[in-house]
DOKOL-576737 format. One record per residue (C-alpha): y, z, x; residue in one letter. Coordinates in steps of 0.05 Angstrom, whole numbers, plus 5000, padded with zeros to 4 digits. Last residue first. Layout:
BEGIN
SITE    v    w    u type
SITE    Y    Z    X    A
...
This chain:
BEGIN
SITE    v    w    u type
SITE 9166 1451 4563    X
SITE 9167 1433 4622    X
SITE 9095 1404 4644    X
SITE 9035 1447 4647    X
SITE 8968 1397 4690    X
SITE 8937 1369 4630    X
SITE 8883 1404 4593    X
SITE 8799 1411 4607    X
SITE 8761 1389 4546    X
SITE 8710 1452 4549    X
SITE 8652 1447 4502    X
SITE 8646 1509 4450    X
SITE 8607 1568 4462    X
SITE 8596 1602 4391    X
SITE 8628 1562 4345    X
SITE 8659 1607 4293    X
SITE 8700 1575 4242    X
SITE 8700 1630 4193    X
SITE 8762 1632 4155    X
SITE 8800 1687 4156    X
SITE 8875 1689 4130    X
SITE 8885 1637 4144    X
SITE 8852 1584 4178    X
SITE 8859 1540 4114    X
SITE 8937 1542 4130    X
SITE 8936 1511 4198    X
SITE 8949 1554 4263    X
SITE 8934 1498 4315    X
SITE 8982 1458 4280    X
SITE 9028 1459 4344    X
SITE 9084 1500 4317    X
SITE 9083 1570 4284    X
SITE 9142 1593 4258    X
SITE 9123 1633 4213    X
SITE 9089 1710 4209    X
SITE 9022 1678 4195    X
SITE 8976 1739 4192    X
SITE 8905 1733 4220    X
SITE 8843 1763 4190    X
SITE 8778 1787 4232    X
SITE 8709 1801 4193    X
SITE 8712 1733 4171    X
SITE 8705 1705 4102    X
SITE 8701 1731 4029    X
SITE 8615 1694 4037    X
SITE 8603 1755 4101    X
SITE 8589 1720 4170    X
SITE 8564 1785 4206    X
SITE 8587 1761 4265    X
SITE 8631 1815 4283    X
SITE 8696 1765 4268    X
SITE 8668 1698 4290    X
SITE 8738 1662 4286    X
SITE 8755 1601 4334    X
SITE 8823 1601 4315    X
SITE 8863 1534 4340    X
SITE 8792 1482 4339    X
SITE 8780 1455 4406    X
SITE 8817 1432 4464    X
SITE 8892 1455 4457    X
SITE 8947 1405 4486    X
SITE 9007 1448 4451    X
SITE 9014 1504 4430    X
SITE 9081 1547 4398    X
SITE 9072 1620 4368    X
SITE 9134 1639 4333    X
SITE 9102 1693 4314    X
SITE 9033 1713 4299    X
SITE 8990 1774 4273    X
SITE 8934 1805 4292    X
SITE 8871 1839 4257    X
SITE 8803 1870 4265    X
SITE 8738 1852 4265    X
SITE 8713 1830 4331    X
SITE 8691 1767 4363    X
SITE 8760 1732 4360    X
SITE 8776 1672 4401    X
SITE 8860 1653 4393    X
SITE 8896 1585 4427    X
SITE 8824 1550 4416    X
SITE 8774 1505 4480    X
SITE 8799 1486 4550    X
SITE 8873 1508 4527    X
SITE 8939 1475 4550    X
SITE 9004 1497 4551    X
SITE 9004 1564 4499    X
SITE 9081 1581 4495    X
SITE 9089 1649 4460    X
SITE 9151 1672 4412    X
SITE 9117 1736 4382    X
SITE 9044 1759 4383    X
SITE 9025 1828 4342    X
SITE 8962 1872 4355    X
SITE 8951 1928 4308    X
SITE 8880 1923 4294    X
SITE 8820 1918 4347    X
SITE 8760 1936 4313    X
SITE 8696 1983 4339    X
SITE 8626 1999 4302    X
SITE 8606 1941 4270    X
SITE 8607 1905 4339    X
SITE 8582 1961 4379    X
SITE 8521 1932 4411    X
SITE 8542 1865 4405    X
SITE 8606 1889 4458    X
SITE 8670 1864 4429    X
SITE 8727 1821 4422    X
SITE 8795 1788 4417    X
SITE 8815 1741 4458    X
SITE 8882 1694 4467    X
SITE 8898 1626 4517    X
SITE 8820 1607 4503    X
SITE 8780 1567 4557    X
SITE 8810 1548 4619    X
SITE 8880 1566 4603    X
SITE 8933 1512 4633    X
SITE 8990 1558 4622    X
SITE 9004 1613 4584    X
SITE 9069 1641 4575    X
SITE 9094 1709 4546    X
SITE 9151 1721 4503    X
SITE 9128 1774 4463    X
SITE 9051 1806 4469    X
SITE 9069 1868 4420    X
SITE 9003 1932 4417    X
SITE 9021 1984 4368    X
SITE 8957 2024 4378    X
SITE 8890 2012 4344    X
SITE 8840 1996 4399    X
SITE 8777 2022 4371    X
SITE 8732 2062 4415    X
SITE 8676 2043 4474    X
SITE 8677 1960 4478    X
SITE 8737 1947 4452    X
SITE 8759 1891 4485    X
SITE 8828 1856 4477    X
SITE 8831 1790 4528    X
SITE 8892 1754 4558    X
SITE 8872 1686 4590    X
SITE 8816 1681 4545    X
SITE 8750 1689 4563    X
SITE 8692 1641 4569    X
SITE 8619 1658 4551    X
SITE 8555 1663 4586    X
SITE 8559 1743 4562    X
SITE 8535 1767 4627    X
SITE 8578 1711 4671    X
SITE 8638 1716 4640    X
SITE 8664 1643 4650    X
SITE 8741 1651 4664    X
SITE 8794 1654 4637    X
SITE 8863 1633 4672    X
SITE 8896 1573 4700    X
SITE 8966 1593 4699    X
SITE 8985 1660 4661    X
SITE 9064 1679 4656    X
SITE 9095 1746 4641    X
SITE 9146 1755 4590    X
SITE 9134 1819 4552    X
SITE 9060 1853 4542    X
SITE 9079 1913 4513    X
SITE 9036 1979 4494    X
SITE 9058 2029 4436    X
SITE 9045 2091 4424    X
SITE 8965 2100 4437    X
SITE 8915 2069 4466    X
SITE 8852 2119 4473    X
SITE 8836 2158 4539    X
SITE 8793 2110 4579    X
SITE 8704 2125 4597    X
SITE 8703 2050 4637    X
SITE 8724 2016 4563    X
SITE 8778 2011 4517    X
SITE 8808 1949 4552    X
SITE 8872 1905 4555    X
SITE 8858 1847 4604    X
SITE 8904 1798 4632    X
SITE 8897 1747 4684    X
SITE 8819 1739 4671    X
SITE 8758 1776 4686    X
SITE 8685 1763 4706    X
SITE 8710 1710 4750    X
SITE 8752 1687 4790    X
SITE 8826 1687 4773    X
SITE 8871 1637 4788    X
SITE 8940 1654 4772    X
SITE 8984 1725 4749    X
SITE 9056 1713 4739    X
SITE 9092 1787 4716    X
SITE 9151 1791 4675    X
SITE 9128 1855 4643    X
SITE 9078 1903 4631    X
SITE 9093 1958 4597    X
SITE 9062 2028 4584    X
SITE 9080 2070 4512    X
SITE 9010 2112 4523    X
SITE 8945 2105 4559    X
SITE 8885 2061 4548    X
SITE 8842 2019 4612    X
SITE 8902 1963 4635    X
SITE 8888 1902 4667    X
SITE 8922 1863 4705    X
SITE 8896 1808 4756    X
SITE 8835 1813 4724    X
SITE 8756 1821 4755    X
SITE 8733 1793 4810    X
SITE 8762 1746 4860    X
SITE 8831 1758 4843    X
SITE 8852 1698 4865    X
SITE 8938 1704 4859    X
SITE 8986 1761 4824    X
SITE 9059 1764 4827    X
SITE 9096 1823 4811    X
SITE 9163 1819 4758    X
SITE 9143 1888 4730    X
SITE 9086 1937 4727    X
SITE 9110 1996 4681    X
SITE 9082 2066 4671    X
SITE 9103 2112 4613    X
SITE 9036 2140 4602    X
SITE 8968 2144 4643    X
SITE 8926 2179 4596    X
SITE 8878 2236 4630    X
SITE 8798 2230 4632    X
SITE 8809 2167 4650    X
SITE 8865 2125 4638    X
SITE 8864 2066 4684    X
SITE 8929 2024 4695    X
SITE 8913 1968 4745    X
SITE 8940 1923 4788    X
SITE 8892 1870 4825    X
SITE 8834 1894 4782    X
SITE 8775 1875 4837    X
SITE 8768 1843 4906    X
SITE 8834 1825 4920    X
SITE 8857 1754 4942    X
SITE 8934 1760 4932    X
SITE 8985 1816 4918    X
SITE 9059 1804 4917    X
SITE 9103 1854 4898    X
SITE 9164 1863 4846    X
SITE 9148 1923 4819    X
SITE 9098 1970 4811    X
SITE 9118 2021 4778    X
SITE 9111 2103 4753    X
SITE 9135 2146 4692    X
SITE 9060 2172 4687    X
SITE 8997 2166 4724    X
SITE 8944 2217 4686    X
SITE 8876 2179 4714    X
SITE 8882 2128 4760    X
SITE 8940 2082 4780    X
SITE 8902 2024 4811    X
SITE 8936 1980 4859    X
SITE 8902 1917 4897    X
SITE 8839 1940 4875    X
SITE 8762 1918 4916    X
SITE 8749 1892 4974    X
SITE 8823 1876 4991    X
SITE 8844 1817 5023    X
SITE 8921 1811 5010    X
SITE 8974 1864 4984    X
SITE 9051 1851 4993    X
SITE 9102 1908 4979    X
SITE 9162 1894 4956    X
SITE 9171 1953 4910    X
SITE 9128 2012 4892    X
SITE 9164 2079 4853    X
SITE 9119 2132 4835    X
SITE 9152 2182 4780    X
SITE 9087 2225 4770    X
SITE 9023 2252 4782    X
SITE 8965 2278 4747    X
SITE 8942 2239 4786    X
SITE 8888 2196 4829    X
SITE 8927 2139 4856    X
SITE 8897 2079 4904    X
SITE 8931 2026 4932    X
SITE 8904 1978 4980    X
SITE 8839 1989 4949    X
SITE 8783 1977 4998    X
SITE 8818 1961 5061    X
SITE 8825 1895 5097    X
SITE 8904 1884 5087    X
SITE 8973 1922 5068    X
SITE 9036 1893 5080    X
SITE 9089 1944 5062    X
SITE 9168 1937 5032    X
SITE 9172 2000 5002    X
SITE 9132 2051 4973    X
SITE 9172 2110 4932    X
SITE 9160 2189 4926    X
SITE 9178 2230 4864    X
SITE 9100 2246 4864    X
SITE 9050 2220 4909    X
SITE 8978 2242 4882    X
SITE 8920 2215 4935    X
SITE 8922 2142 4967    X
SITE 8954 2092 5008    X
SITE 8912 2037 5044    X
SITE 8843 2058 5018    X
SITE 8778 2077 5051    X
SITE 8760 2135 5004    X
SITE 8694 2117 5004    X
SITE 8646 2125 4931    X
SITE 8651 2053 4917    X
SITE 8621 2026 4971    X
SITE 8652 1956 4991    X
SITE 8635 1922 5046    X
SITE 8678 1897 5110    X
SITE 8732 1944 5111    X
SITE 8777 1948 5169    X
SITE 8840 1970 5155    X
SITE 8920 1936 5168    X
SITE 8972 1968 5149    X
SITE 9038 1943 5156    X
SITE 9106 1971 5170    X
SITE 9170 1978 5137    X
SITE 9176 2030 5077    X
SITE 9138 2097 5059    X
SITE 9180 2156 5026    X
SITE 9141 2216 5001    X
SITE 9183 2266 4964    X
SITE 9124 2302 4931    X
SITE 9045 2308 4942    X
SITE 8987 2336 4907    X
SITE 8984 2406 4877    X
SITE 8911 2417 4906    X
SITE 8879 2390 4856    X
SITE 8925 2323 4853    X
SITE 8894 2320 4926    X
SITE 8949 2311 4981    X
SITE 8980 2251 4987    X
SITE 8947 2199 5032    X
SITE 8972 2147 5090    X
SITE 8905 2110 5110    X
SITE 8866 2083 5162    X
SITE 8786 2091 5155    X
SITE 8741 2144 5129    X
SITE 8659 2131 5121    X
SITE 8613 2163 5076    X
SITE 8660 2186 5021    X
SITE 8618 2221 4967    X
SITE 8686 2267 4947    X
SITE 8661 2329 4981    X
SITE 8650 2284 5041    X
SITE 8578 2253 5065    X
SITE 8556 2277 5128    X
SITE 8573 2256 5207    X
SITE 8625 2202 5174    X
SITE 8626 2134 5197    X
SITE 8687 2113 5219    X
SITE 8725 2043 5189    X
SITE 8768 2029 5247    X
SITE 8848 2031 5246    X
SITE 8915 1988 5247    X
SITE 8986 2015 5234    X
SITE 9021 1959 5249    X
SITE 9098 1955 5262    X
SITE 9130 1888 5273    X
SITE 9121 1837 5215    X
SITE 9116 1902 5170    X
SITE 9192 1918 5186    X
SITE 9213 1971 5247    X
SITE 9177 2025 5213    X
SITE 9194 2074 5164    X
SITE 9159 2146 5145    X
SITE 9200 2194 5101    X
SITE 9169 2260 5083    X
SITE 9149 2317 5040    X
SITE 9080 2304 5039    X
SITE 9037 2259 5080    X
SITE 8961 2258 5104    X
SITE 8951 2221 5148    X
SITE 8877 2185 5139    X
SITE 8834 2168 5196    X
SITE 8824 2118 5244    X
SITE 8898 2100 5265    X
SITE 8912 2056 5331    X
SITE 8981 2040 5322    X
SITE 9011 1969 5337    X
SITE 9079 1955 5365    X
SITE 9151 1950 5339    X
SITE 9182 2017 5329    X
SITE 9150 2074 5279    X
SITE 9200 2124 5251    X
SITE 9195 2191 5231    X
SITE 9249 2207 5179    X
SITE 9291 2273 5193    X
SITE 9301 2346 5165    X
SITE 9290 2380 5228    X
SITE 9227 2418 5208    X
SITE 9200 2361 5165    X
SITE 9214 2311 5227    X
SITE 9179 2351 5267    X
SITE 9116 2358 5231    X
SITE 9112 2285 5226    X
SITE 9124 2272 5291    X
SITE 9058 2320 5312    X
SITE 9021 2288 5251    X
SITE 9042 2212 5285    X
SITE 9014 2227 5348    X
SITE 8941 2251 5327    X
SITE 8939 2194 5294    X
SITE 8961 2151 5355    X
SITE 8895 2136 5379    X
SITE 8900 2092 5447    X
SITE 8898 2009 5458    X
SITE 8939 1993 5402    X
SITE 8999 1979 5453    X
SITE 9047 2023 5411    X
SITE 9013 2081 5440    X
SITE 9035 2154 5402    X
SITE 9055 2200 5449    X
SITE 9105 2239 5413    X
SITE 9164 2213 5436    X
SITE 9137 2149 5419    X
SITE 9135 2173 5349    X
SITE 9208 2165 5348    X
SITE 9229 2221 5313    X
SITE 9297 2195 5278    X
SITE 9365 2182 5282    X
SITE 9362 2117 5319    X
SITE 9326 2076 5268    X
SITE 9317 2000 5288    X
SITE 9302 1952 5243    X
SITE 9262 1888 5277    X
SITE 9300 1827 5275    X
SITE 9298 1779 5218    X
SITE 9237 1732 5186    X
SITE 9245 1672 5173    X
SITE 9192 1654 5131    X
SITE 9134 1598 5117    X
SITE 9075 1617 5076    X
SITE 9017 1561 5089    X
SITE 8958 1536 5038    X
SITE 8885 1537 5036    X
SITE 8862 1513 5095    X
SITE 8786 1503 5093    X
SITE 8749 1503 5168    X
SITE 8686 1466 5177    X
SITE 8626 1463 5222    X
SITE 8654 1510 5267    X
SITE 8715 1501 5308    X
SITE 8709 1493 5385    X
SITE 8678 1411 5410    X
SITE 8742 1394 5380    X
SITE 8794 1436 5356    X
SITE 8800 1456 5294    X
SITE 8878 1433 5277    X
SITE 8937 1464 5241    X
SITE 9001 1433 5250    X
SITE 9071 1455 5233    X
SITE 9123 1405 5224    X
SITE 9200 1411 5225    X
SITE 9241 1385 5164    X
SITE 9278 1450 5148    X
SITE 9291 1485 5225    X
SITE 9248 1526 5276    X
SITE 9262 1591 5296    X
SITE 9230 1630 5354    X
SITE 9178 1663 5385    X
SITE 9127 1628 5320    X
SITE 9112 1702 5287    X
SITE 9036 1689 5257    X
SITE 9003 1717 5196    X
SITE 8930 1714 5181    X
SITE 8886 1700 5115    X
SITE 8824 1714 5085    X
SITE 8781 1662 5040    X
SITE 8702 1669 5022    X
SITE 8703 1722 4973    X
SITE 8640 1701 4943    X
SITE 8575 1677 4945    X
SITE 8533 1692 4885    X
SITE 8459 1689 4909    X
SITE 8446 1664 4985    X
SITE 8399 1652 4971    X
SITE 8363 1616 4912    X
SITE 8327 1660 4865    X
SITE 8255 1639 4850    X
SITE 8245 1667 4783    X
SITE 8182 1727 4767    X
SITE 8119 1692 4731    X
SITE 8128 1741 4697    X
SITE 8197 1762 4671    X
SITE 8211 1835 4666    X
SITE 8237 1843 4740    X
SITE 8275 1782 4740    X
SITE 8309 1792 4674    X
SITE 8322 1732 4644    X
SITE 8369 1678 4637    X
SITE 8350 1642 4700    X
SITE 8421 1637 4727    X
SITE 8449 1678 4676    X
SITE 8429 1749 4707    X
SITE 8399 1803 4660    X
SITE 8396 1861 4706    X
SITE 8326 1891 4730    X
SITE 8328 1858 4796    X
SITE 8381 1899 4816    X
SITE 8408 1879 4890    X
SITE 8375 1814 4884    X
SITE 8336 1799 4953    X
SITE 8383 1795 5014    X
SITE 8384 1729 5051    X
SITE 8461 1720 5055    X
SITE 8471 1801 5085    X
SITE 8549 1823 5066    X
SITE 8517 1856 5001    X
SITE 8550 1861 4937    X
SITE 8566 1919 4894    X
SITE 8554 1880 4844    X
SITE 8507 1829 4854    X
SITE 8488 1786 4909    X
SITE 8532 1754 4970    X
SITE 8600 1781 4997    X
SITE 8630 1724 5047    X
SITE 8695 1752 5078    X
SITE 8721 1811 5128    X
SITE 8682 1785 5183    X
SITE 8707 1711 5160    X
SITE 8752 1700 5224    X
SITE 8804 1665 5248    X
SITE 8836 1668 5324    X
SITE 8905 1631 5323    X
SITE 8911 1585 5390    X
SITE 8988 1568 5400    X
SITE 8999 1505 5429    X
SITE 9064 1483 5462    X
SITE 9102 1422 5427    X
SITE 9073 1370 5380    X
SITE 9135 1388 5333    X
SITE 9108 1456 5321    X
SITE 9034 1464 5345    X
SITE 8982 1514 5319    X
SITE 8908 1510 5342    X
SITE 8852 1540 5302    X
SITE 8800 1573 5337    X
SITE 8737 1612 5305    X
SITE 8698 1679 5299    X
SITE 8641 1693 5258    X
SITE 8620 1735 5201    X
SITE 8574 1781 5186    X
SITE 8515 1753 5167    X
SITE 8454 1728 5191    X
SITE 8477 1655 5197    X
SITE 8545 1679 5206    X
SITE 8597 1654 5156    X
SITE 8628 1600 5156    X
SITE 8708 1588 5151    X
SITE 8765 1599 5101    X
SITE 8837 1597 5112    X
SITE 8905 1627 5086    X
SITE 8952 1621 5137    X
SITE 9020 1660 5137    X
SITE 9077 1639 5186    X
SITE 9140 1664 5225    X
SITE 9202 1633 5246    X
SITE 9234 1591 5186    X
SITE 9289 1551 5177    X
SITE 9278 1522 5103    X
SITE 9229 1458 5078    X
SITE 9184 1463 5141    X
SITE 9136 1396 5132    X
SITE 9068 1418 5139    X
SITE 9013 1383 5179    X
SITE 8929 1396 5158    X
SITE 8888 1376 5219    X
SITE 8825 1349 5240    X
SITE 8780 1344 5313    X
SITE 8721 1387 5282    X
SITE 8720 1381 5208    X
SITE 8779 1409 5167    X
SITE 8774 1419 5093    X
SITE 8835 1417 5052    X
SITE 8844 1465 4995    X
SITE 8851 1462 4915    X
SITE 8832 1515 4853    X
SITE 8917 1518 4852    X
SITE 8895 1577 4904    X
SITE 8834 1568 4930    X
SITE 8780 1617 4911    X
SITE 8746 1569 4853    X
SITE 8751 1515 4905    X
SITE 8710 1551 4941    X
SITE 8650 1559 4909    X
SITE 8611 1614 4879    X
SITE 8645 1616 4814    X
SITE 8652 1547 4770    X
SITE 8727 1524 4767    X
SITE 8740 1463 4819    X
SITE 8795 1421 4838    X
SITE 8775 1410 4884    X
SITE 8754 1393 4959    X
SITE 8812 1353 4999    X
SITE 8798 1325 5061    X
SITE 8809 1324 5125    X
SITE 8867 1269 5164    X
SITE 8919 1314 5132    X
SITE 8993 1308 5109    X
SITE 9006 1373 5063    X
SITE 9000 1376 4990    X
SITE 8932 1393 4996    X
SITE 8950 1442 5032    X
SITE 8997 1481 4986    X
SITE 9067 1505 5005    X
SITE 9086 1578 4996    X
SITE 9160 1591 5012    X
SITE 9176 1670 5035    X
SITE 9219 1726 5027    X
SITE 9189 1743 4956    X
SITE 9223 1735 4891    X
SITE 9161 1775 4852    X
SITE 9130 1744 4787    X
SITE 9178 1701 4722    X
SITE 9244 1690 4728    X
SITE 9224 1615 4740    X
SITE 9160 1603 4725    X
SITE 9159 1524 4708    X
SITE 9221 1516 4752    X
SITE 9174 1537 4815    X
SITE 9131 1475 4800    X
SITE 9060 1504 4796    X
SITE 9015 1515 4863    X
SITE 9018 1600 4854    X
SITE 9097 1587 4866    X
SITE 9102 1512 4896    X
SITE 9141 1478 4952    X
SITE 9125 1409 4970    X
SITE 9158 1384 5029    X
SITE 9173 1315 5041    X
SITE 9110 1283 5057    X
SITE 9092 1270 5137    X
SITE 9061 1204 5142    X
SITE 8982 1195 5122    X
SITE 8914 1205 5164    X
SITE 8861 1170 5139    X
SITE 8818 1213 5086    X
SITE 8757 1245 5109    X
SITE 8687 1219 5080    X
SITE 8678 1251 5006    X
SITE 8666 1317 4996    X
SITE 8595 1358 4994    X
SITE 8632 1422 5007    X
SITE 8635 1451 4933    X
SITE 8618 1520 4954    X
SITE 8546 1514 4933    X
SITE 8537 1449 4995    X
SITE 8572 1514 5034    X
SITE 8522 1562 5019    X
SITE 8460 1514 5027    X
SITE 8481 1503 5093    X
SITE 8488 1576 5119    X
SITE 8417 1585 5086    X
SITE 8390 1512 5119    X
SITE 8423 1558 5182    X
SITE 8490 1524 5229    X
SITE 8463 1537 5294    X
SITE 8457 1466 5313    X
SITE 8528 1448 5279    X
SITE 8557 1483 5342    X
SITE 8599 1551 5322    X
């Protein structure tokens, strides 16, 4: 897009996205290659997250004649977004060069560029050359990026406040109540501003061989942020010769034809002859959901079969308030029985979602999908790329990767029991990235292991909403947004009670907590809340790690309303590493109590226990008490702390940590 159409809104959006950098850098030698896991030193999370199939390097460890914006944490900008809270900008004529550090054939770019003056998005080149050799032109976009407003967000920049009648920080007031009324700059609250595209190279290239990005010249837009590059060889295309070939059904791998229709009749087949249906290499026209029971779908790998669909609008609202339908595989209804024996493995899906309304049933998977397992898909631009509504049980998803979602990555939702997610890779959704929500029915016996979590924009990258004897383990979650943090348990959004016992067991946390905007406070990289009923269940947080935490590493607290009326009791922390806090290790607003173990910090910004119980400031001490268990190193647990000594500062300054170091 020429600078001349470039809006003073358009302009004002990218000044508030932390794009007034410095004057480009020269151009430097290629660097030996840097490879990171959610931009840490791999050793300092080893065993921890999913082993995925490819090596992530970050761009501002790459050679570039652009520049680097970040690091950054305030919301609306895009350093905030980037992964490692770094990126390169490209202006017209500039490129960001990677150094290969394996053989690989295929590539992931995660990118950011303008949005449309109006709206919408835009279109844009970005050349790809391997060694200076031929050119490959990829076509970016931001149609499915760039939210504006409140909650549920609008895609239009100059749209007045979606509900002037909430309290909003930025003139700490409500508009509507507040005469004379604020001037609100817009676009208000820009957001989800990164997206990303894969690439298969037509052939393999070796360690030490250098991919370079460049906006063209007189073609790119204003800018264009690169925010890092996945590099991975990926193998041939499986092949499945015993098997109804939904090209015997019709179905049109060029994209250019509706294959739903297709896909049922192979489907169908394949239940009456007892076969999987498989999908070859090509892409698949889908705008609707398929609904599957009974039935093993596989595709030729997810860098070779796409399902791909429209998001339709609906003649009249659905039963369940959907307005519009879109791509999906769905069980049936958990009202109507719901679905068993449902095996999905091998392709992508890819939707097109562009705003999020929270009544459509415009998700990736969804419905009940009993005894059934997900394997190895890459699921992009739908709402929730997962979405279960139970009673159902014994789900099994593995190696799956989930990217650019408006809202959930995974959400197991209401009475989800003896199901995982496991070792998958989910980056840039648009709410809870996994999540266990109990409502109405308690999700029990579920487990999300060894996943790896990056950018949520909103929200946590785990959280789970009550339930019974669930675990959460091994996980690395990095870089949340806002209004959330990398781990959340909640009694809130209407929840069944916590009960049995809940663990939190070796997972990592790397530059997490962030500044909740309604409270204008920071959380802690794991945060308690009761906010609707006590949270009194044994709760054990053993072996976990958290690095780099922007504010607190630990929180405890709830809603003013209900502070005398809700505690949080119960909760026990063994053998932690805290590397780095912005303000305490622990931040309790509740009464209640915890104990600690073994409990090791180091580099912490303000006080260790910054205790405000319920704020009622009784002379015998906080309303929250701590229990020194031993072995406690750092001195941020210090005897007069104990067992609850008000120290309660409300919003304490931020003294930003060292980068985490071994420890």
């Amino acid at each position: 897009m020429p600078r001349s159409t470039l809006t003073a809104a358009l302009l004002v959006a990218a000044l508030a996205c932390g794009l007034s950098a410095p004057p480009a850098l020269a151009a430097s030698p290629a660097p030996v290659p840097k490879v990171t896991r959610a931009a840490l030193d791999p050793a300092l999370v080893a065993g921890r997250g999913a082993a995925v199939a490819f090596d992530e390097q970050e761009a501002e460890n790459a050679a570039t004649d652009g520049t680097v914006i970040g690091p950054g944490r305030s919301a609306y900008t895009l350093p905030v977004e980037a992964s490692g809270r770094k990126a390169v900008r490209l202006a017209p004529g500039q490129h960001v060069e990677f150094t290969l550090p394996a053989r690989a054939n295929a590539i992931t770019v995660r990118y950011s560029i303008p949005d449309a003056p109006g709206g919408g998005g835009i279109t844009a080149p970005l050349d790809v050359t391997v060694n200076g050799g031929r050119r490959t032109t990829l076509t970016l976009t931001s149609q499915y990026s760039w939210l504006y407003n409140q909650y549920p967000f609008s895609n239009d920049p100059g749209a007045d406040l979606l509900h002037p009648d909430w309290w909003i920080t930025e003139c700490a007031c409500v508009p509507s109540a507040t005469t004379p009324p604020p001037v609100i700059a817009k676009p208000f609250r820009p957001s989800h501003f990164y997206d990303e595209q894969r690439l298969l190279l037509g052939r393999t290239y070796r360690a030490g061989d250098r991919v370079r990005l460049t906006a063209p010249a007189g073609r790119a837009p204003e800018w264009t942020v690169i925010d890092l590059l996945d590099s991975e060889l990926v193998g041939p295309p499986k092949v499945e010769l015993r098997a109804a070939n939904v090209l015997a059904f019709g179905a049109d791998p060029t994209g250019r034809r509706d294959s739903a229709g297709a896909i049922e009749q192979a489907i169908a087949y394949a239940k009456r002859k007892r076969l999987k249906v498989y999908l070859p290499p090509g892409t698949y026209q889908v705008n609707r959901h398929i609904i599957v029971d009974d039935v093993t779908i596989t595709g030729a790998g997810s860098w070779y079969t796409v399902v791909k669909g429209r998001e339709v609008a609906l003649p009249e609202p659905a039963p369940d308030g959907s307005v519009h339908t879109g791509v999906g595989f769905y069980g049936r209804p958990a009202a109507e029985g719901g679905s068993r024996d449902v095996h999905l493995s091998g392709f992508a899906i890819e939707g097109d979602v562009r705003e999020r309304i929270d009544t459509d049933q415009v998700n990736g998977i969804g419905g009940a999908m009993s005894d059934s397992t997900i394997d190895g898909l890459h699921i992009r631009h739908t709402k929730a790329g997962m979405w279960f509504d139970g009673p159902m049980s014994n789900l099994r998803v593995t190696n799956t990767i989930i990217v650019d979602q408006i809202a959930d990555a995974v959400n197991f939702h209401t009475g989800v029991t003896n199901s995982s997610v496991s070792n998958s890779f989910i980056r840039n959704s648009g709410d809870d990235a996994l999540a266990m929500w109990s409502e109405k029915s308690a999700n029990v016996g579920n487990t999300f292991d060894h996943n790896t979590v990056q950018s949520p924009v909103l929200a946590n990258g785990i959280a789970v909403y009550g339930g019974t004897d669930n675990t959460i383990s091994g996980n690395l979650v990095a870089d949340p947004v806002r209004e959330g943090s990398a781990l959340q348990v909640g009694s809130r959004f209407g929840a069944e009670p916590f009960a049995g016992r809940l663990d939190i067991t070796g997972n990592t946390t790397v530059r997490s907590g962030t500044y909740e905007l309604n409270w204008n406070i920071g959380l802690g990289a794991i945060w308690f809340y009761a906010l609707e009923r006590d949270i009194a269940a044994d709760i054990r947080v053993t072996g976990d790690d958290f690095l780099d935490s922007t504010y607190n590493a630990i929180m405890l607290v709830s809603e003013w309303s209900v502070k005398d009326r809700y505690a949080i009791t119960n909760v026990h922390f063994k053998d932690l590493r805290v590397d780095g806090t912005g303000t305490s290790v622990v931040s309790a607003r509740v009464k209640g109590s915890a104990t600690f173990e073994n409990v090791d910090a180091r580099h912490v910004g303000a006080v260790g226990v910054n205790n405000c119980g319920s704020f009622g400031f009784p002379a015998t001490g906080s309303e929250f008490s701590l229990e020194d268990r031993g072995g406690n190193d750092g001195g941020w647990l210090a005897p007069w702390l104990l067992p609850n000594t008000i120290t309660c500062d409300d919003r304490p300054p931020v003294v930003p940590p060292p980068a985490p170091s071994p420890w």
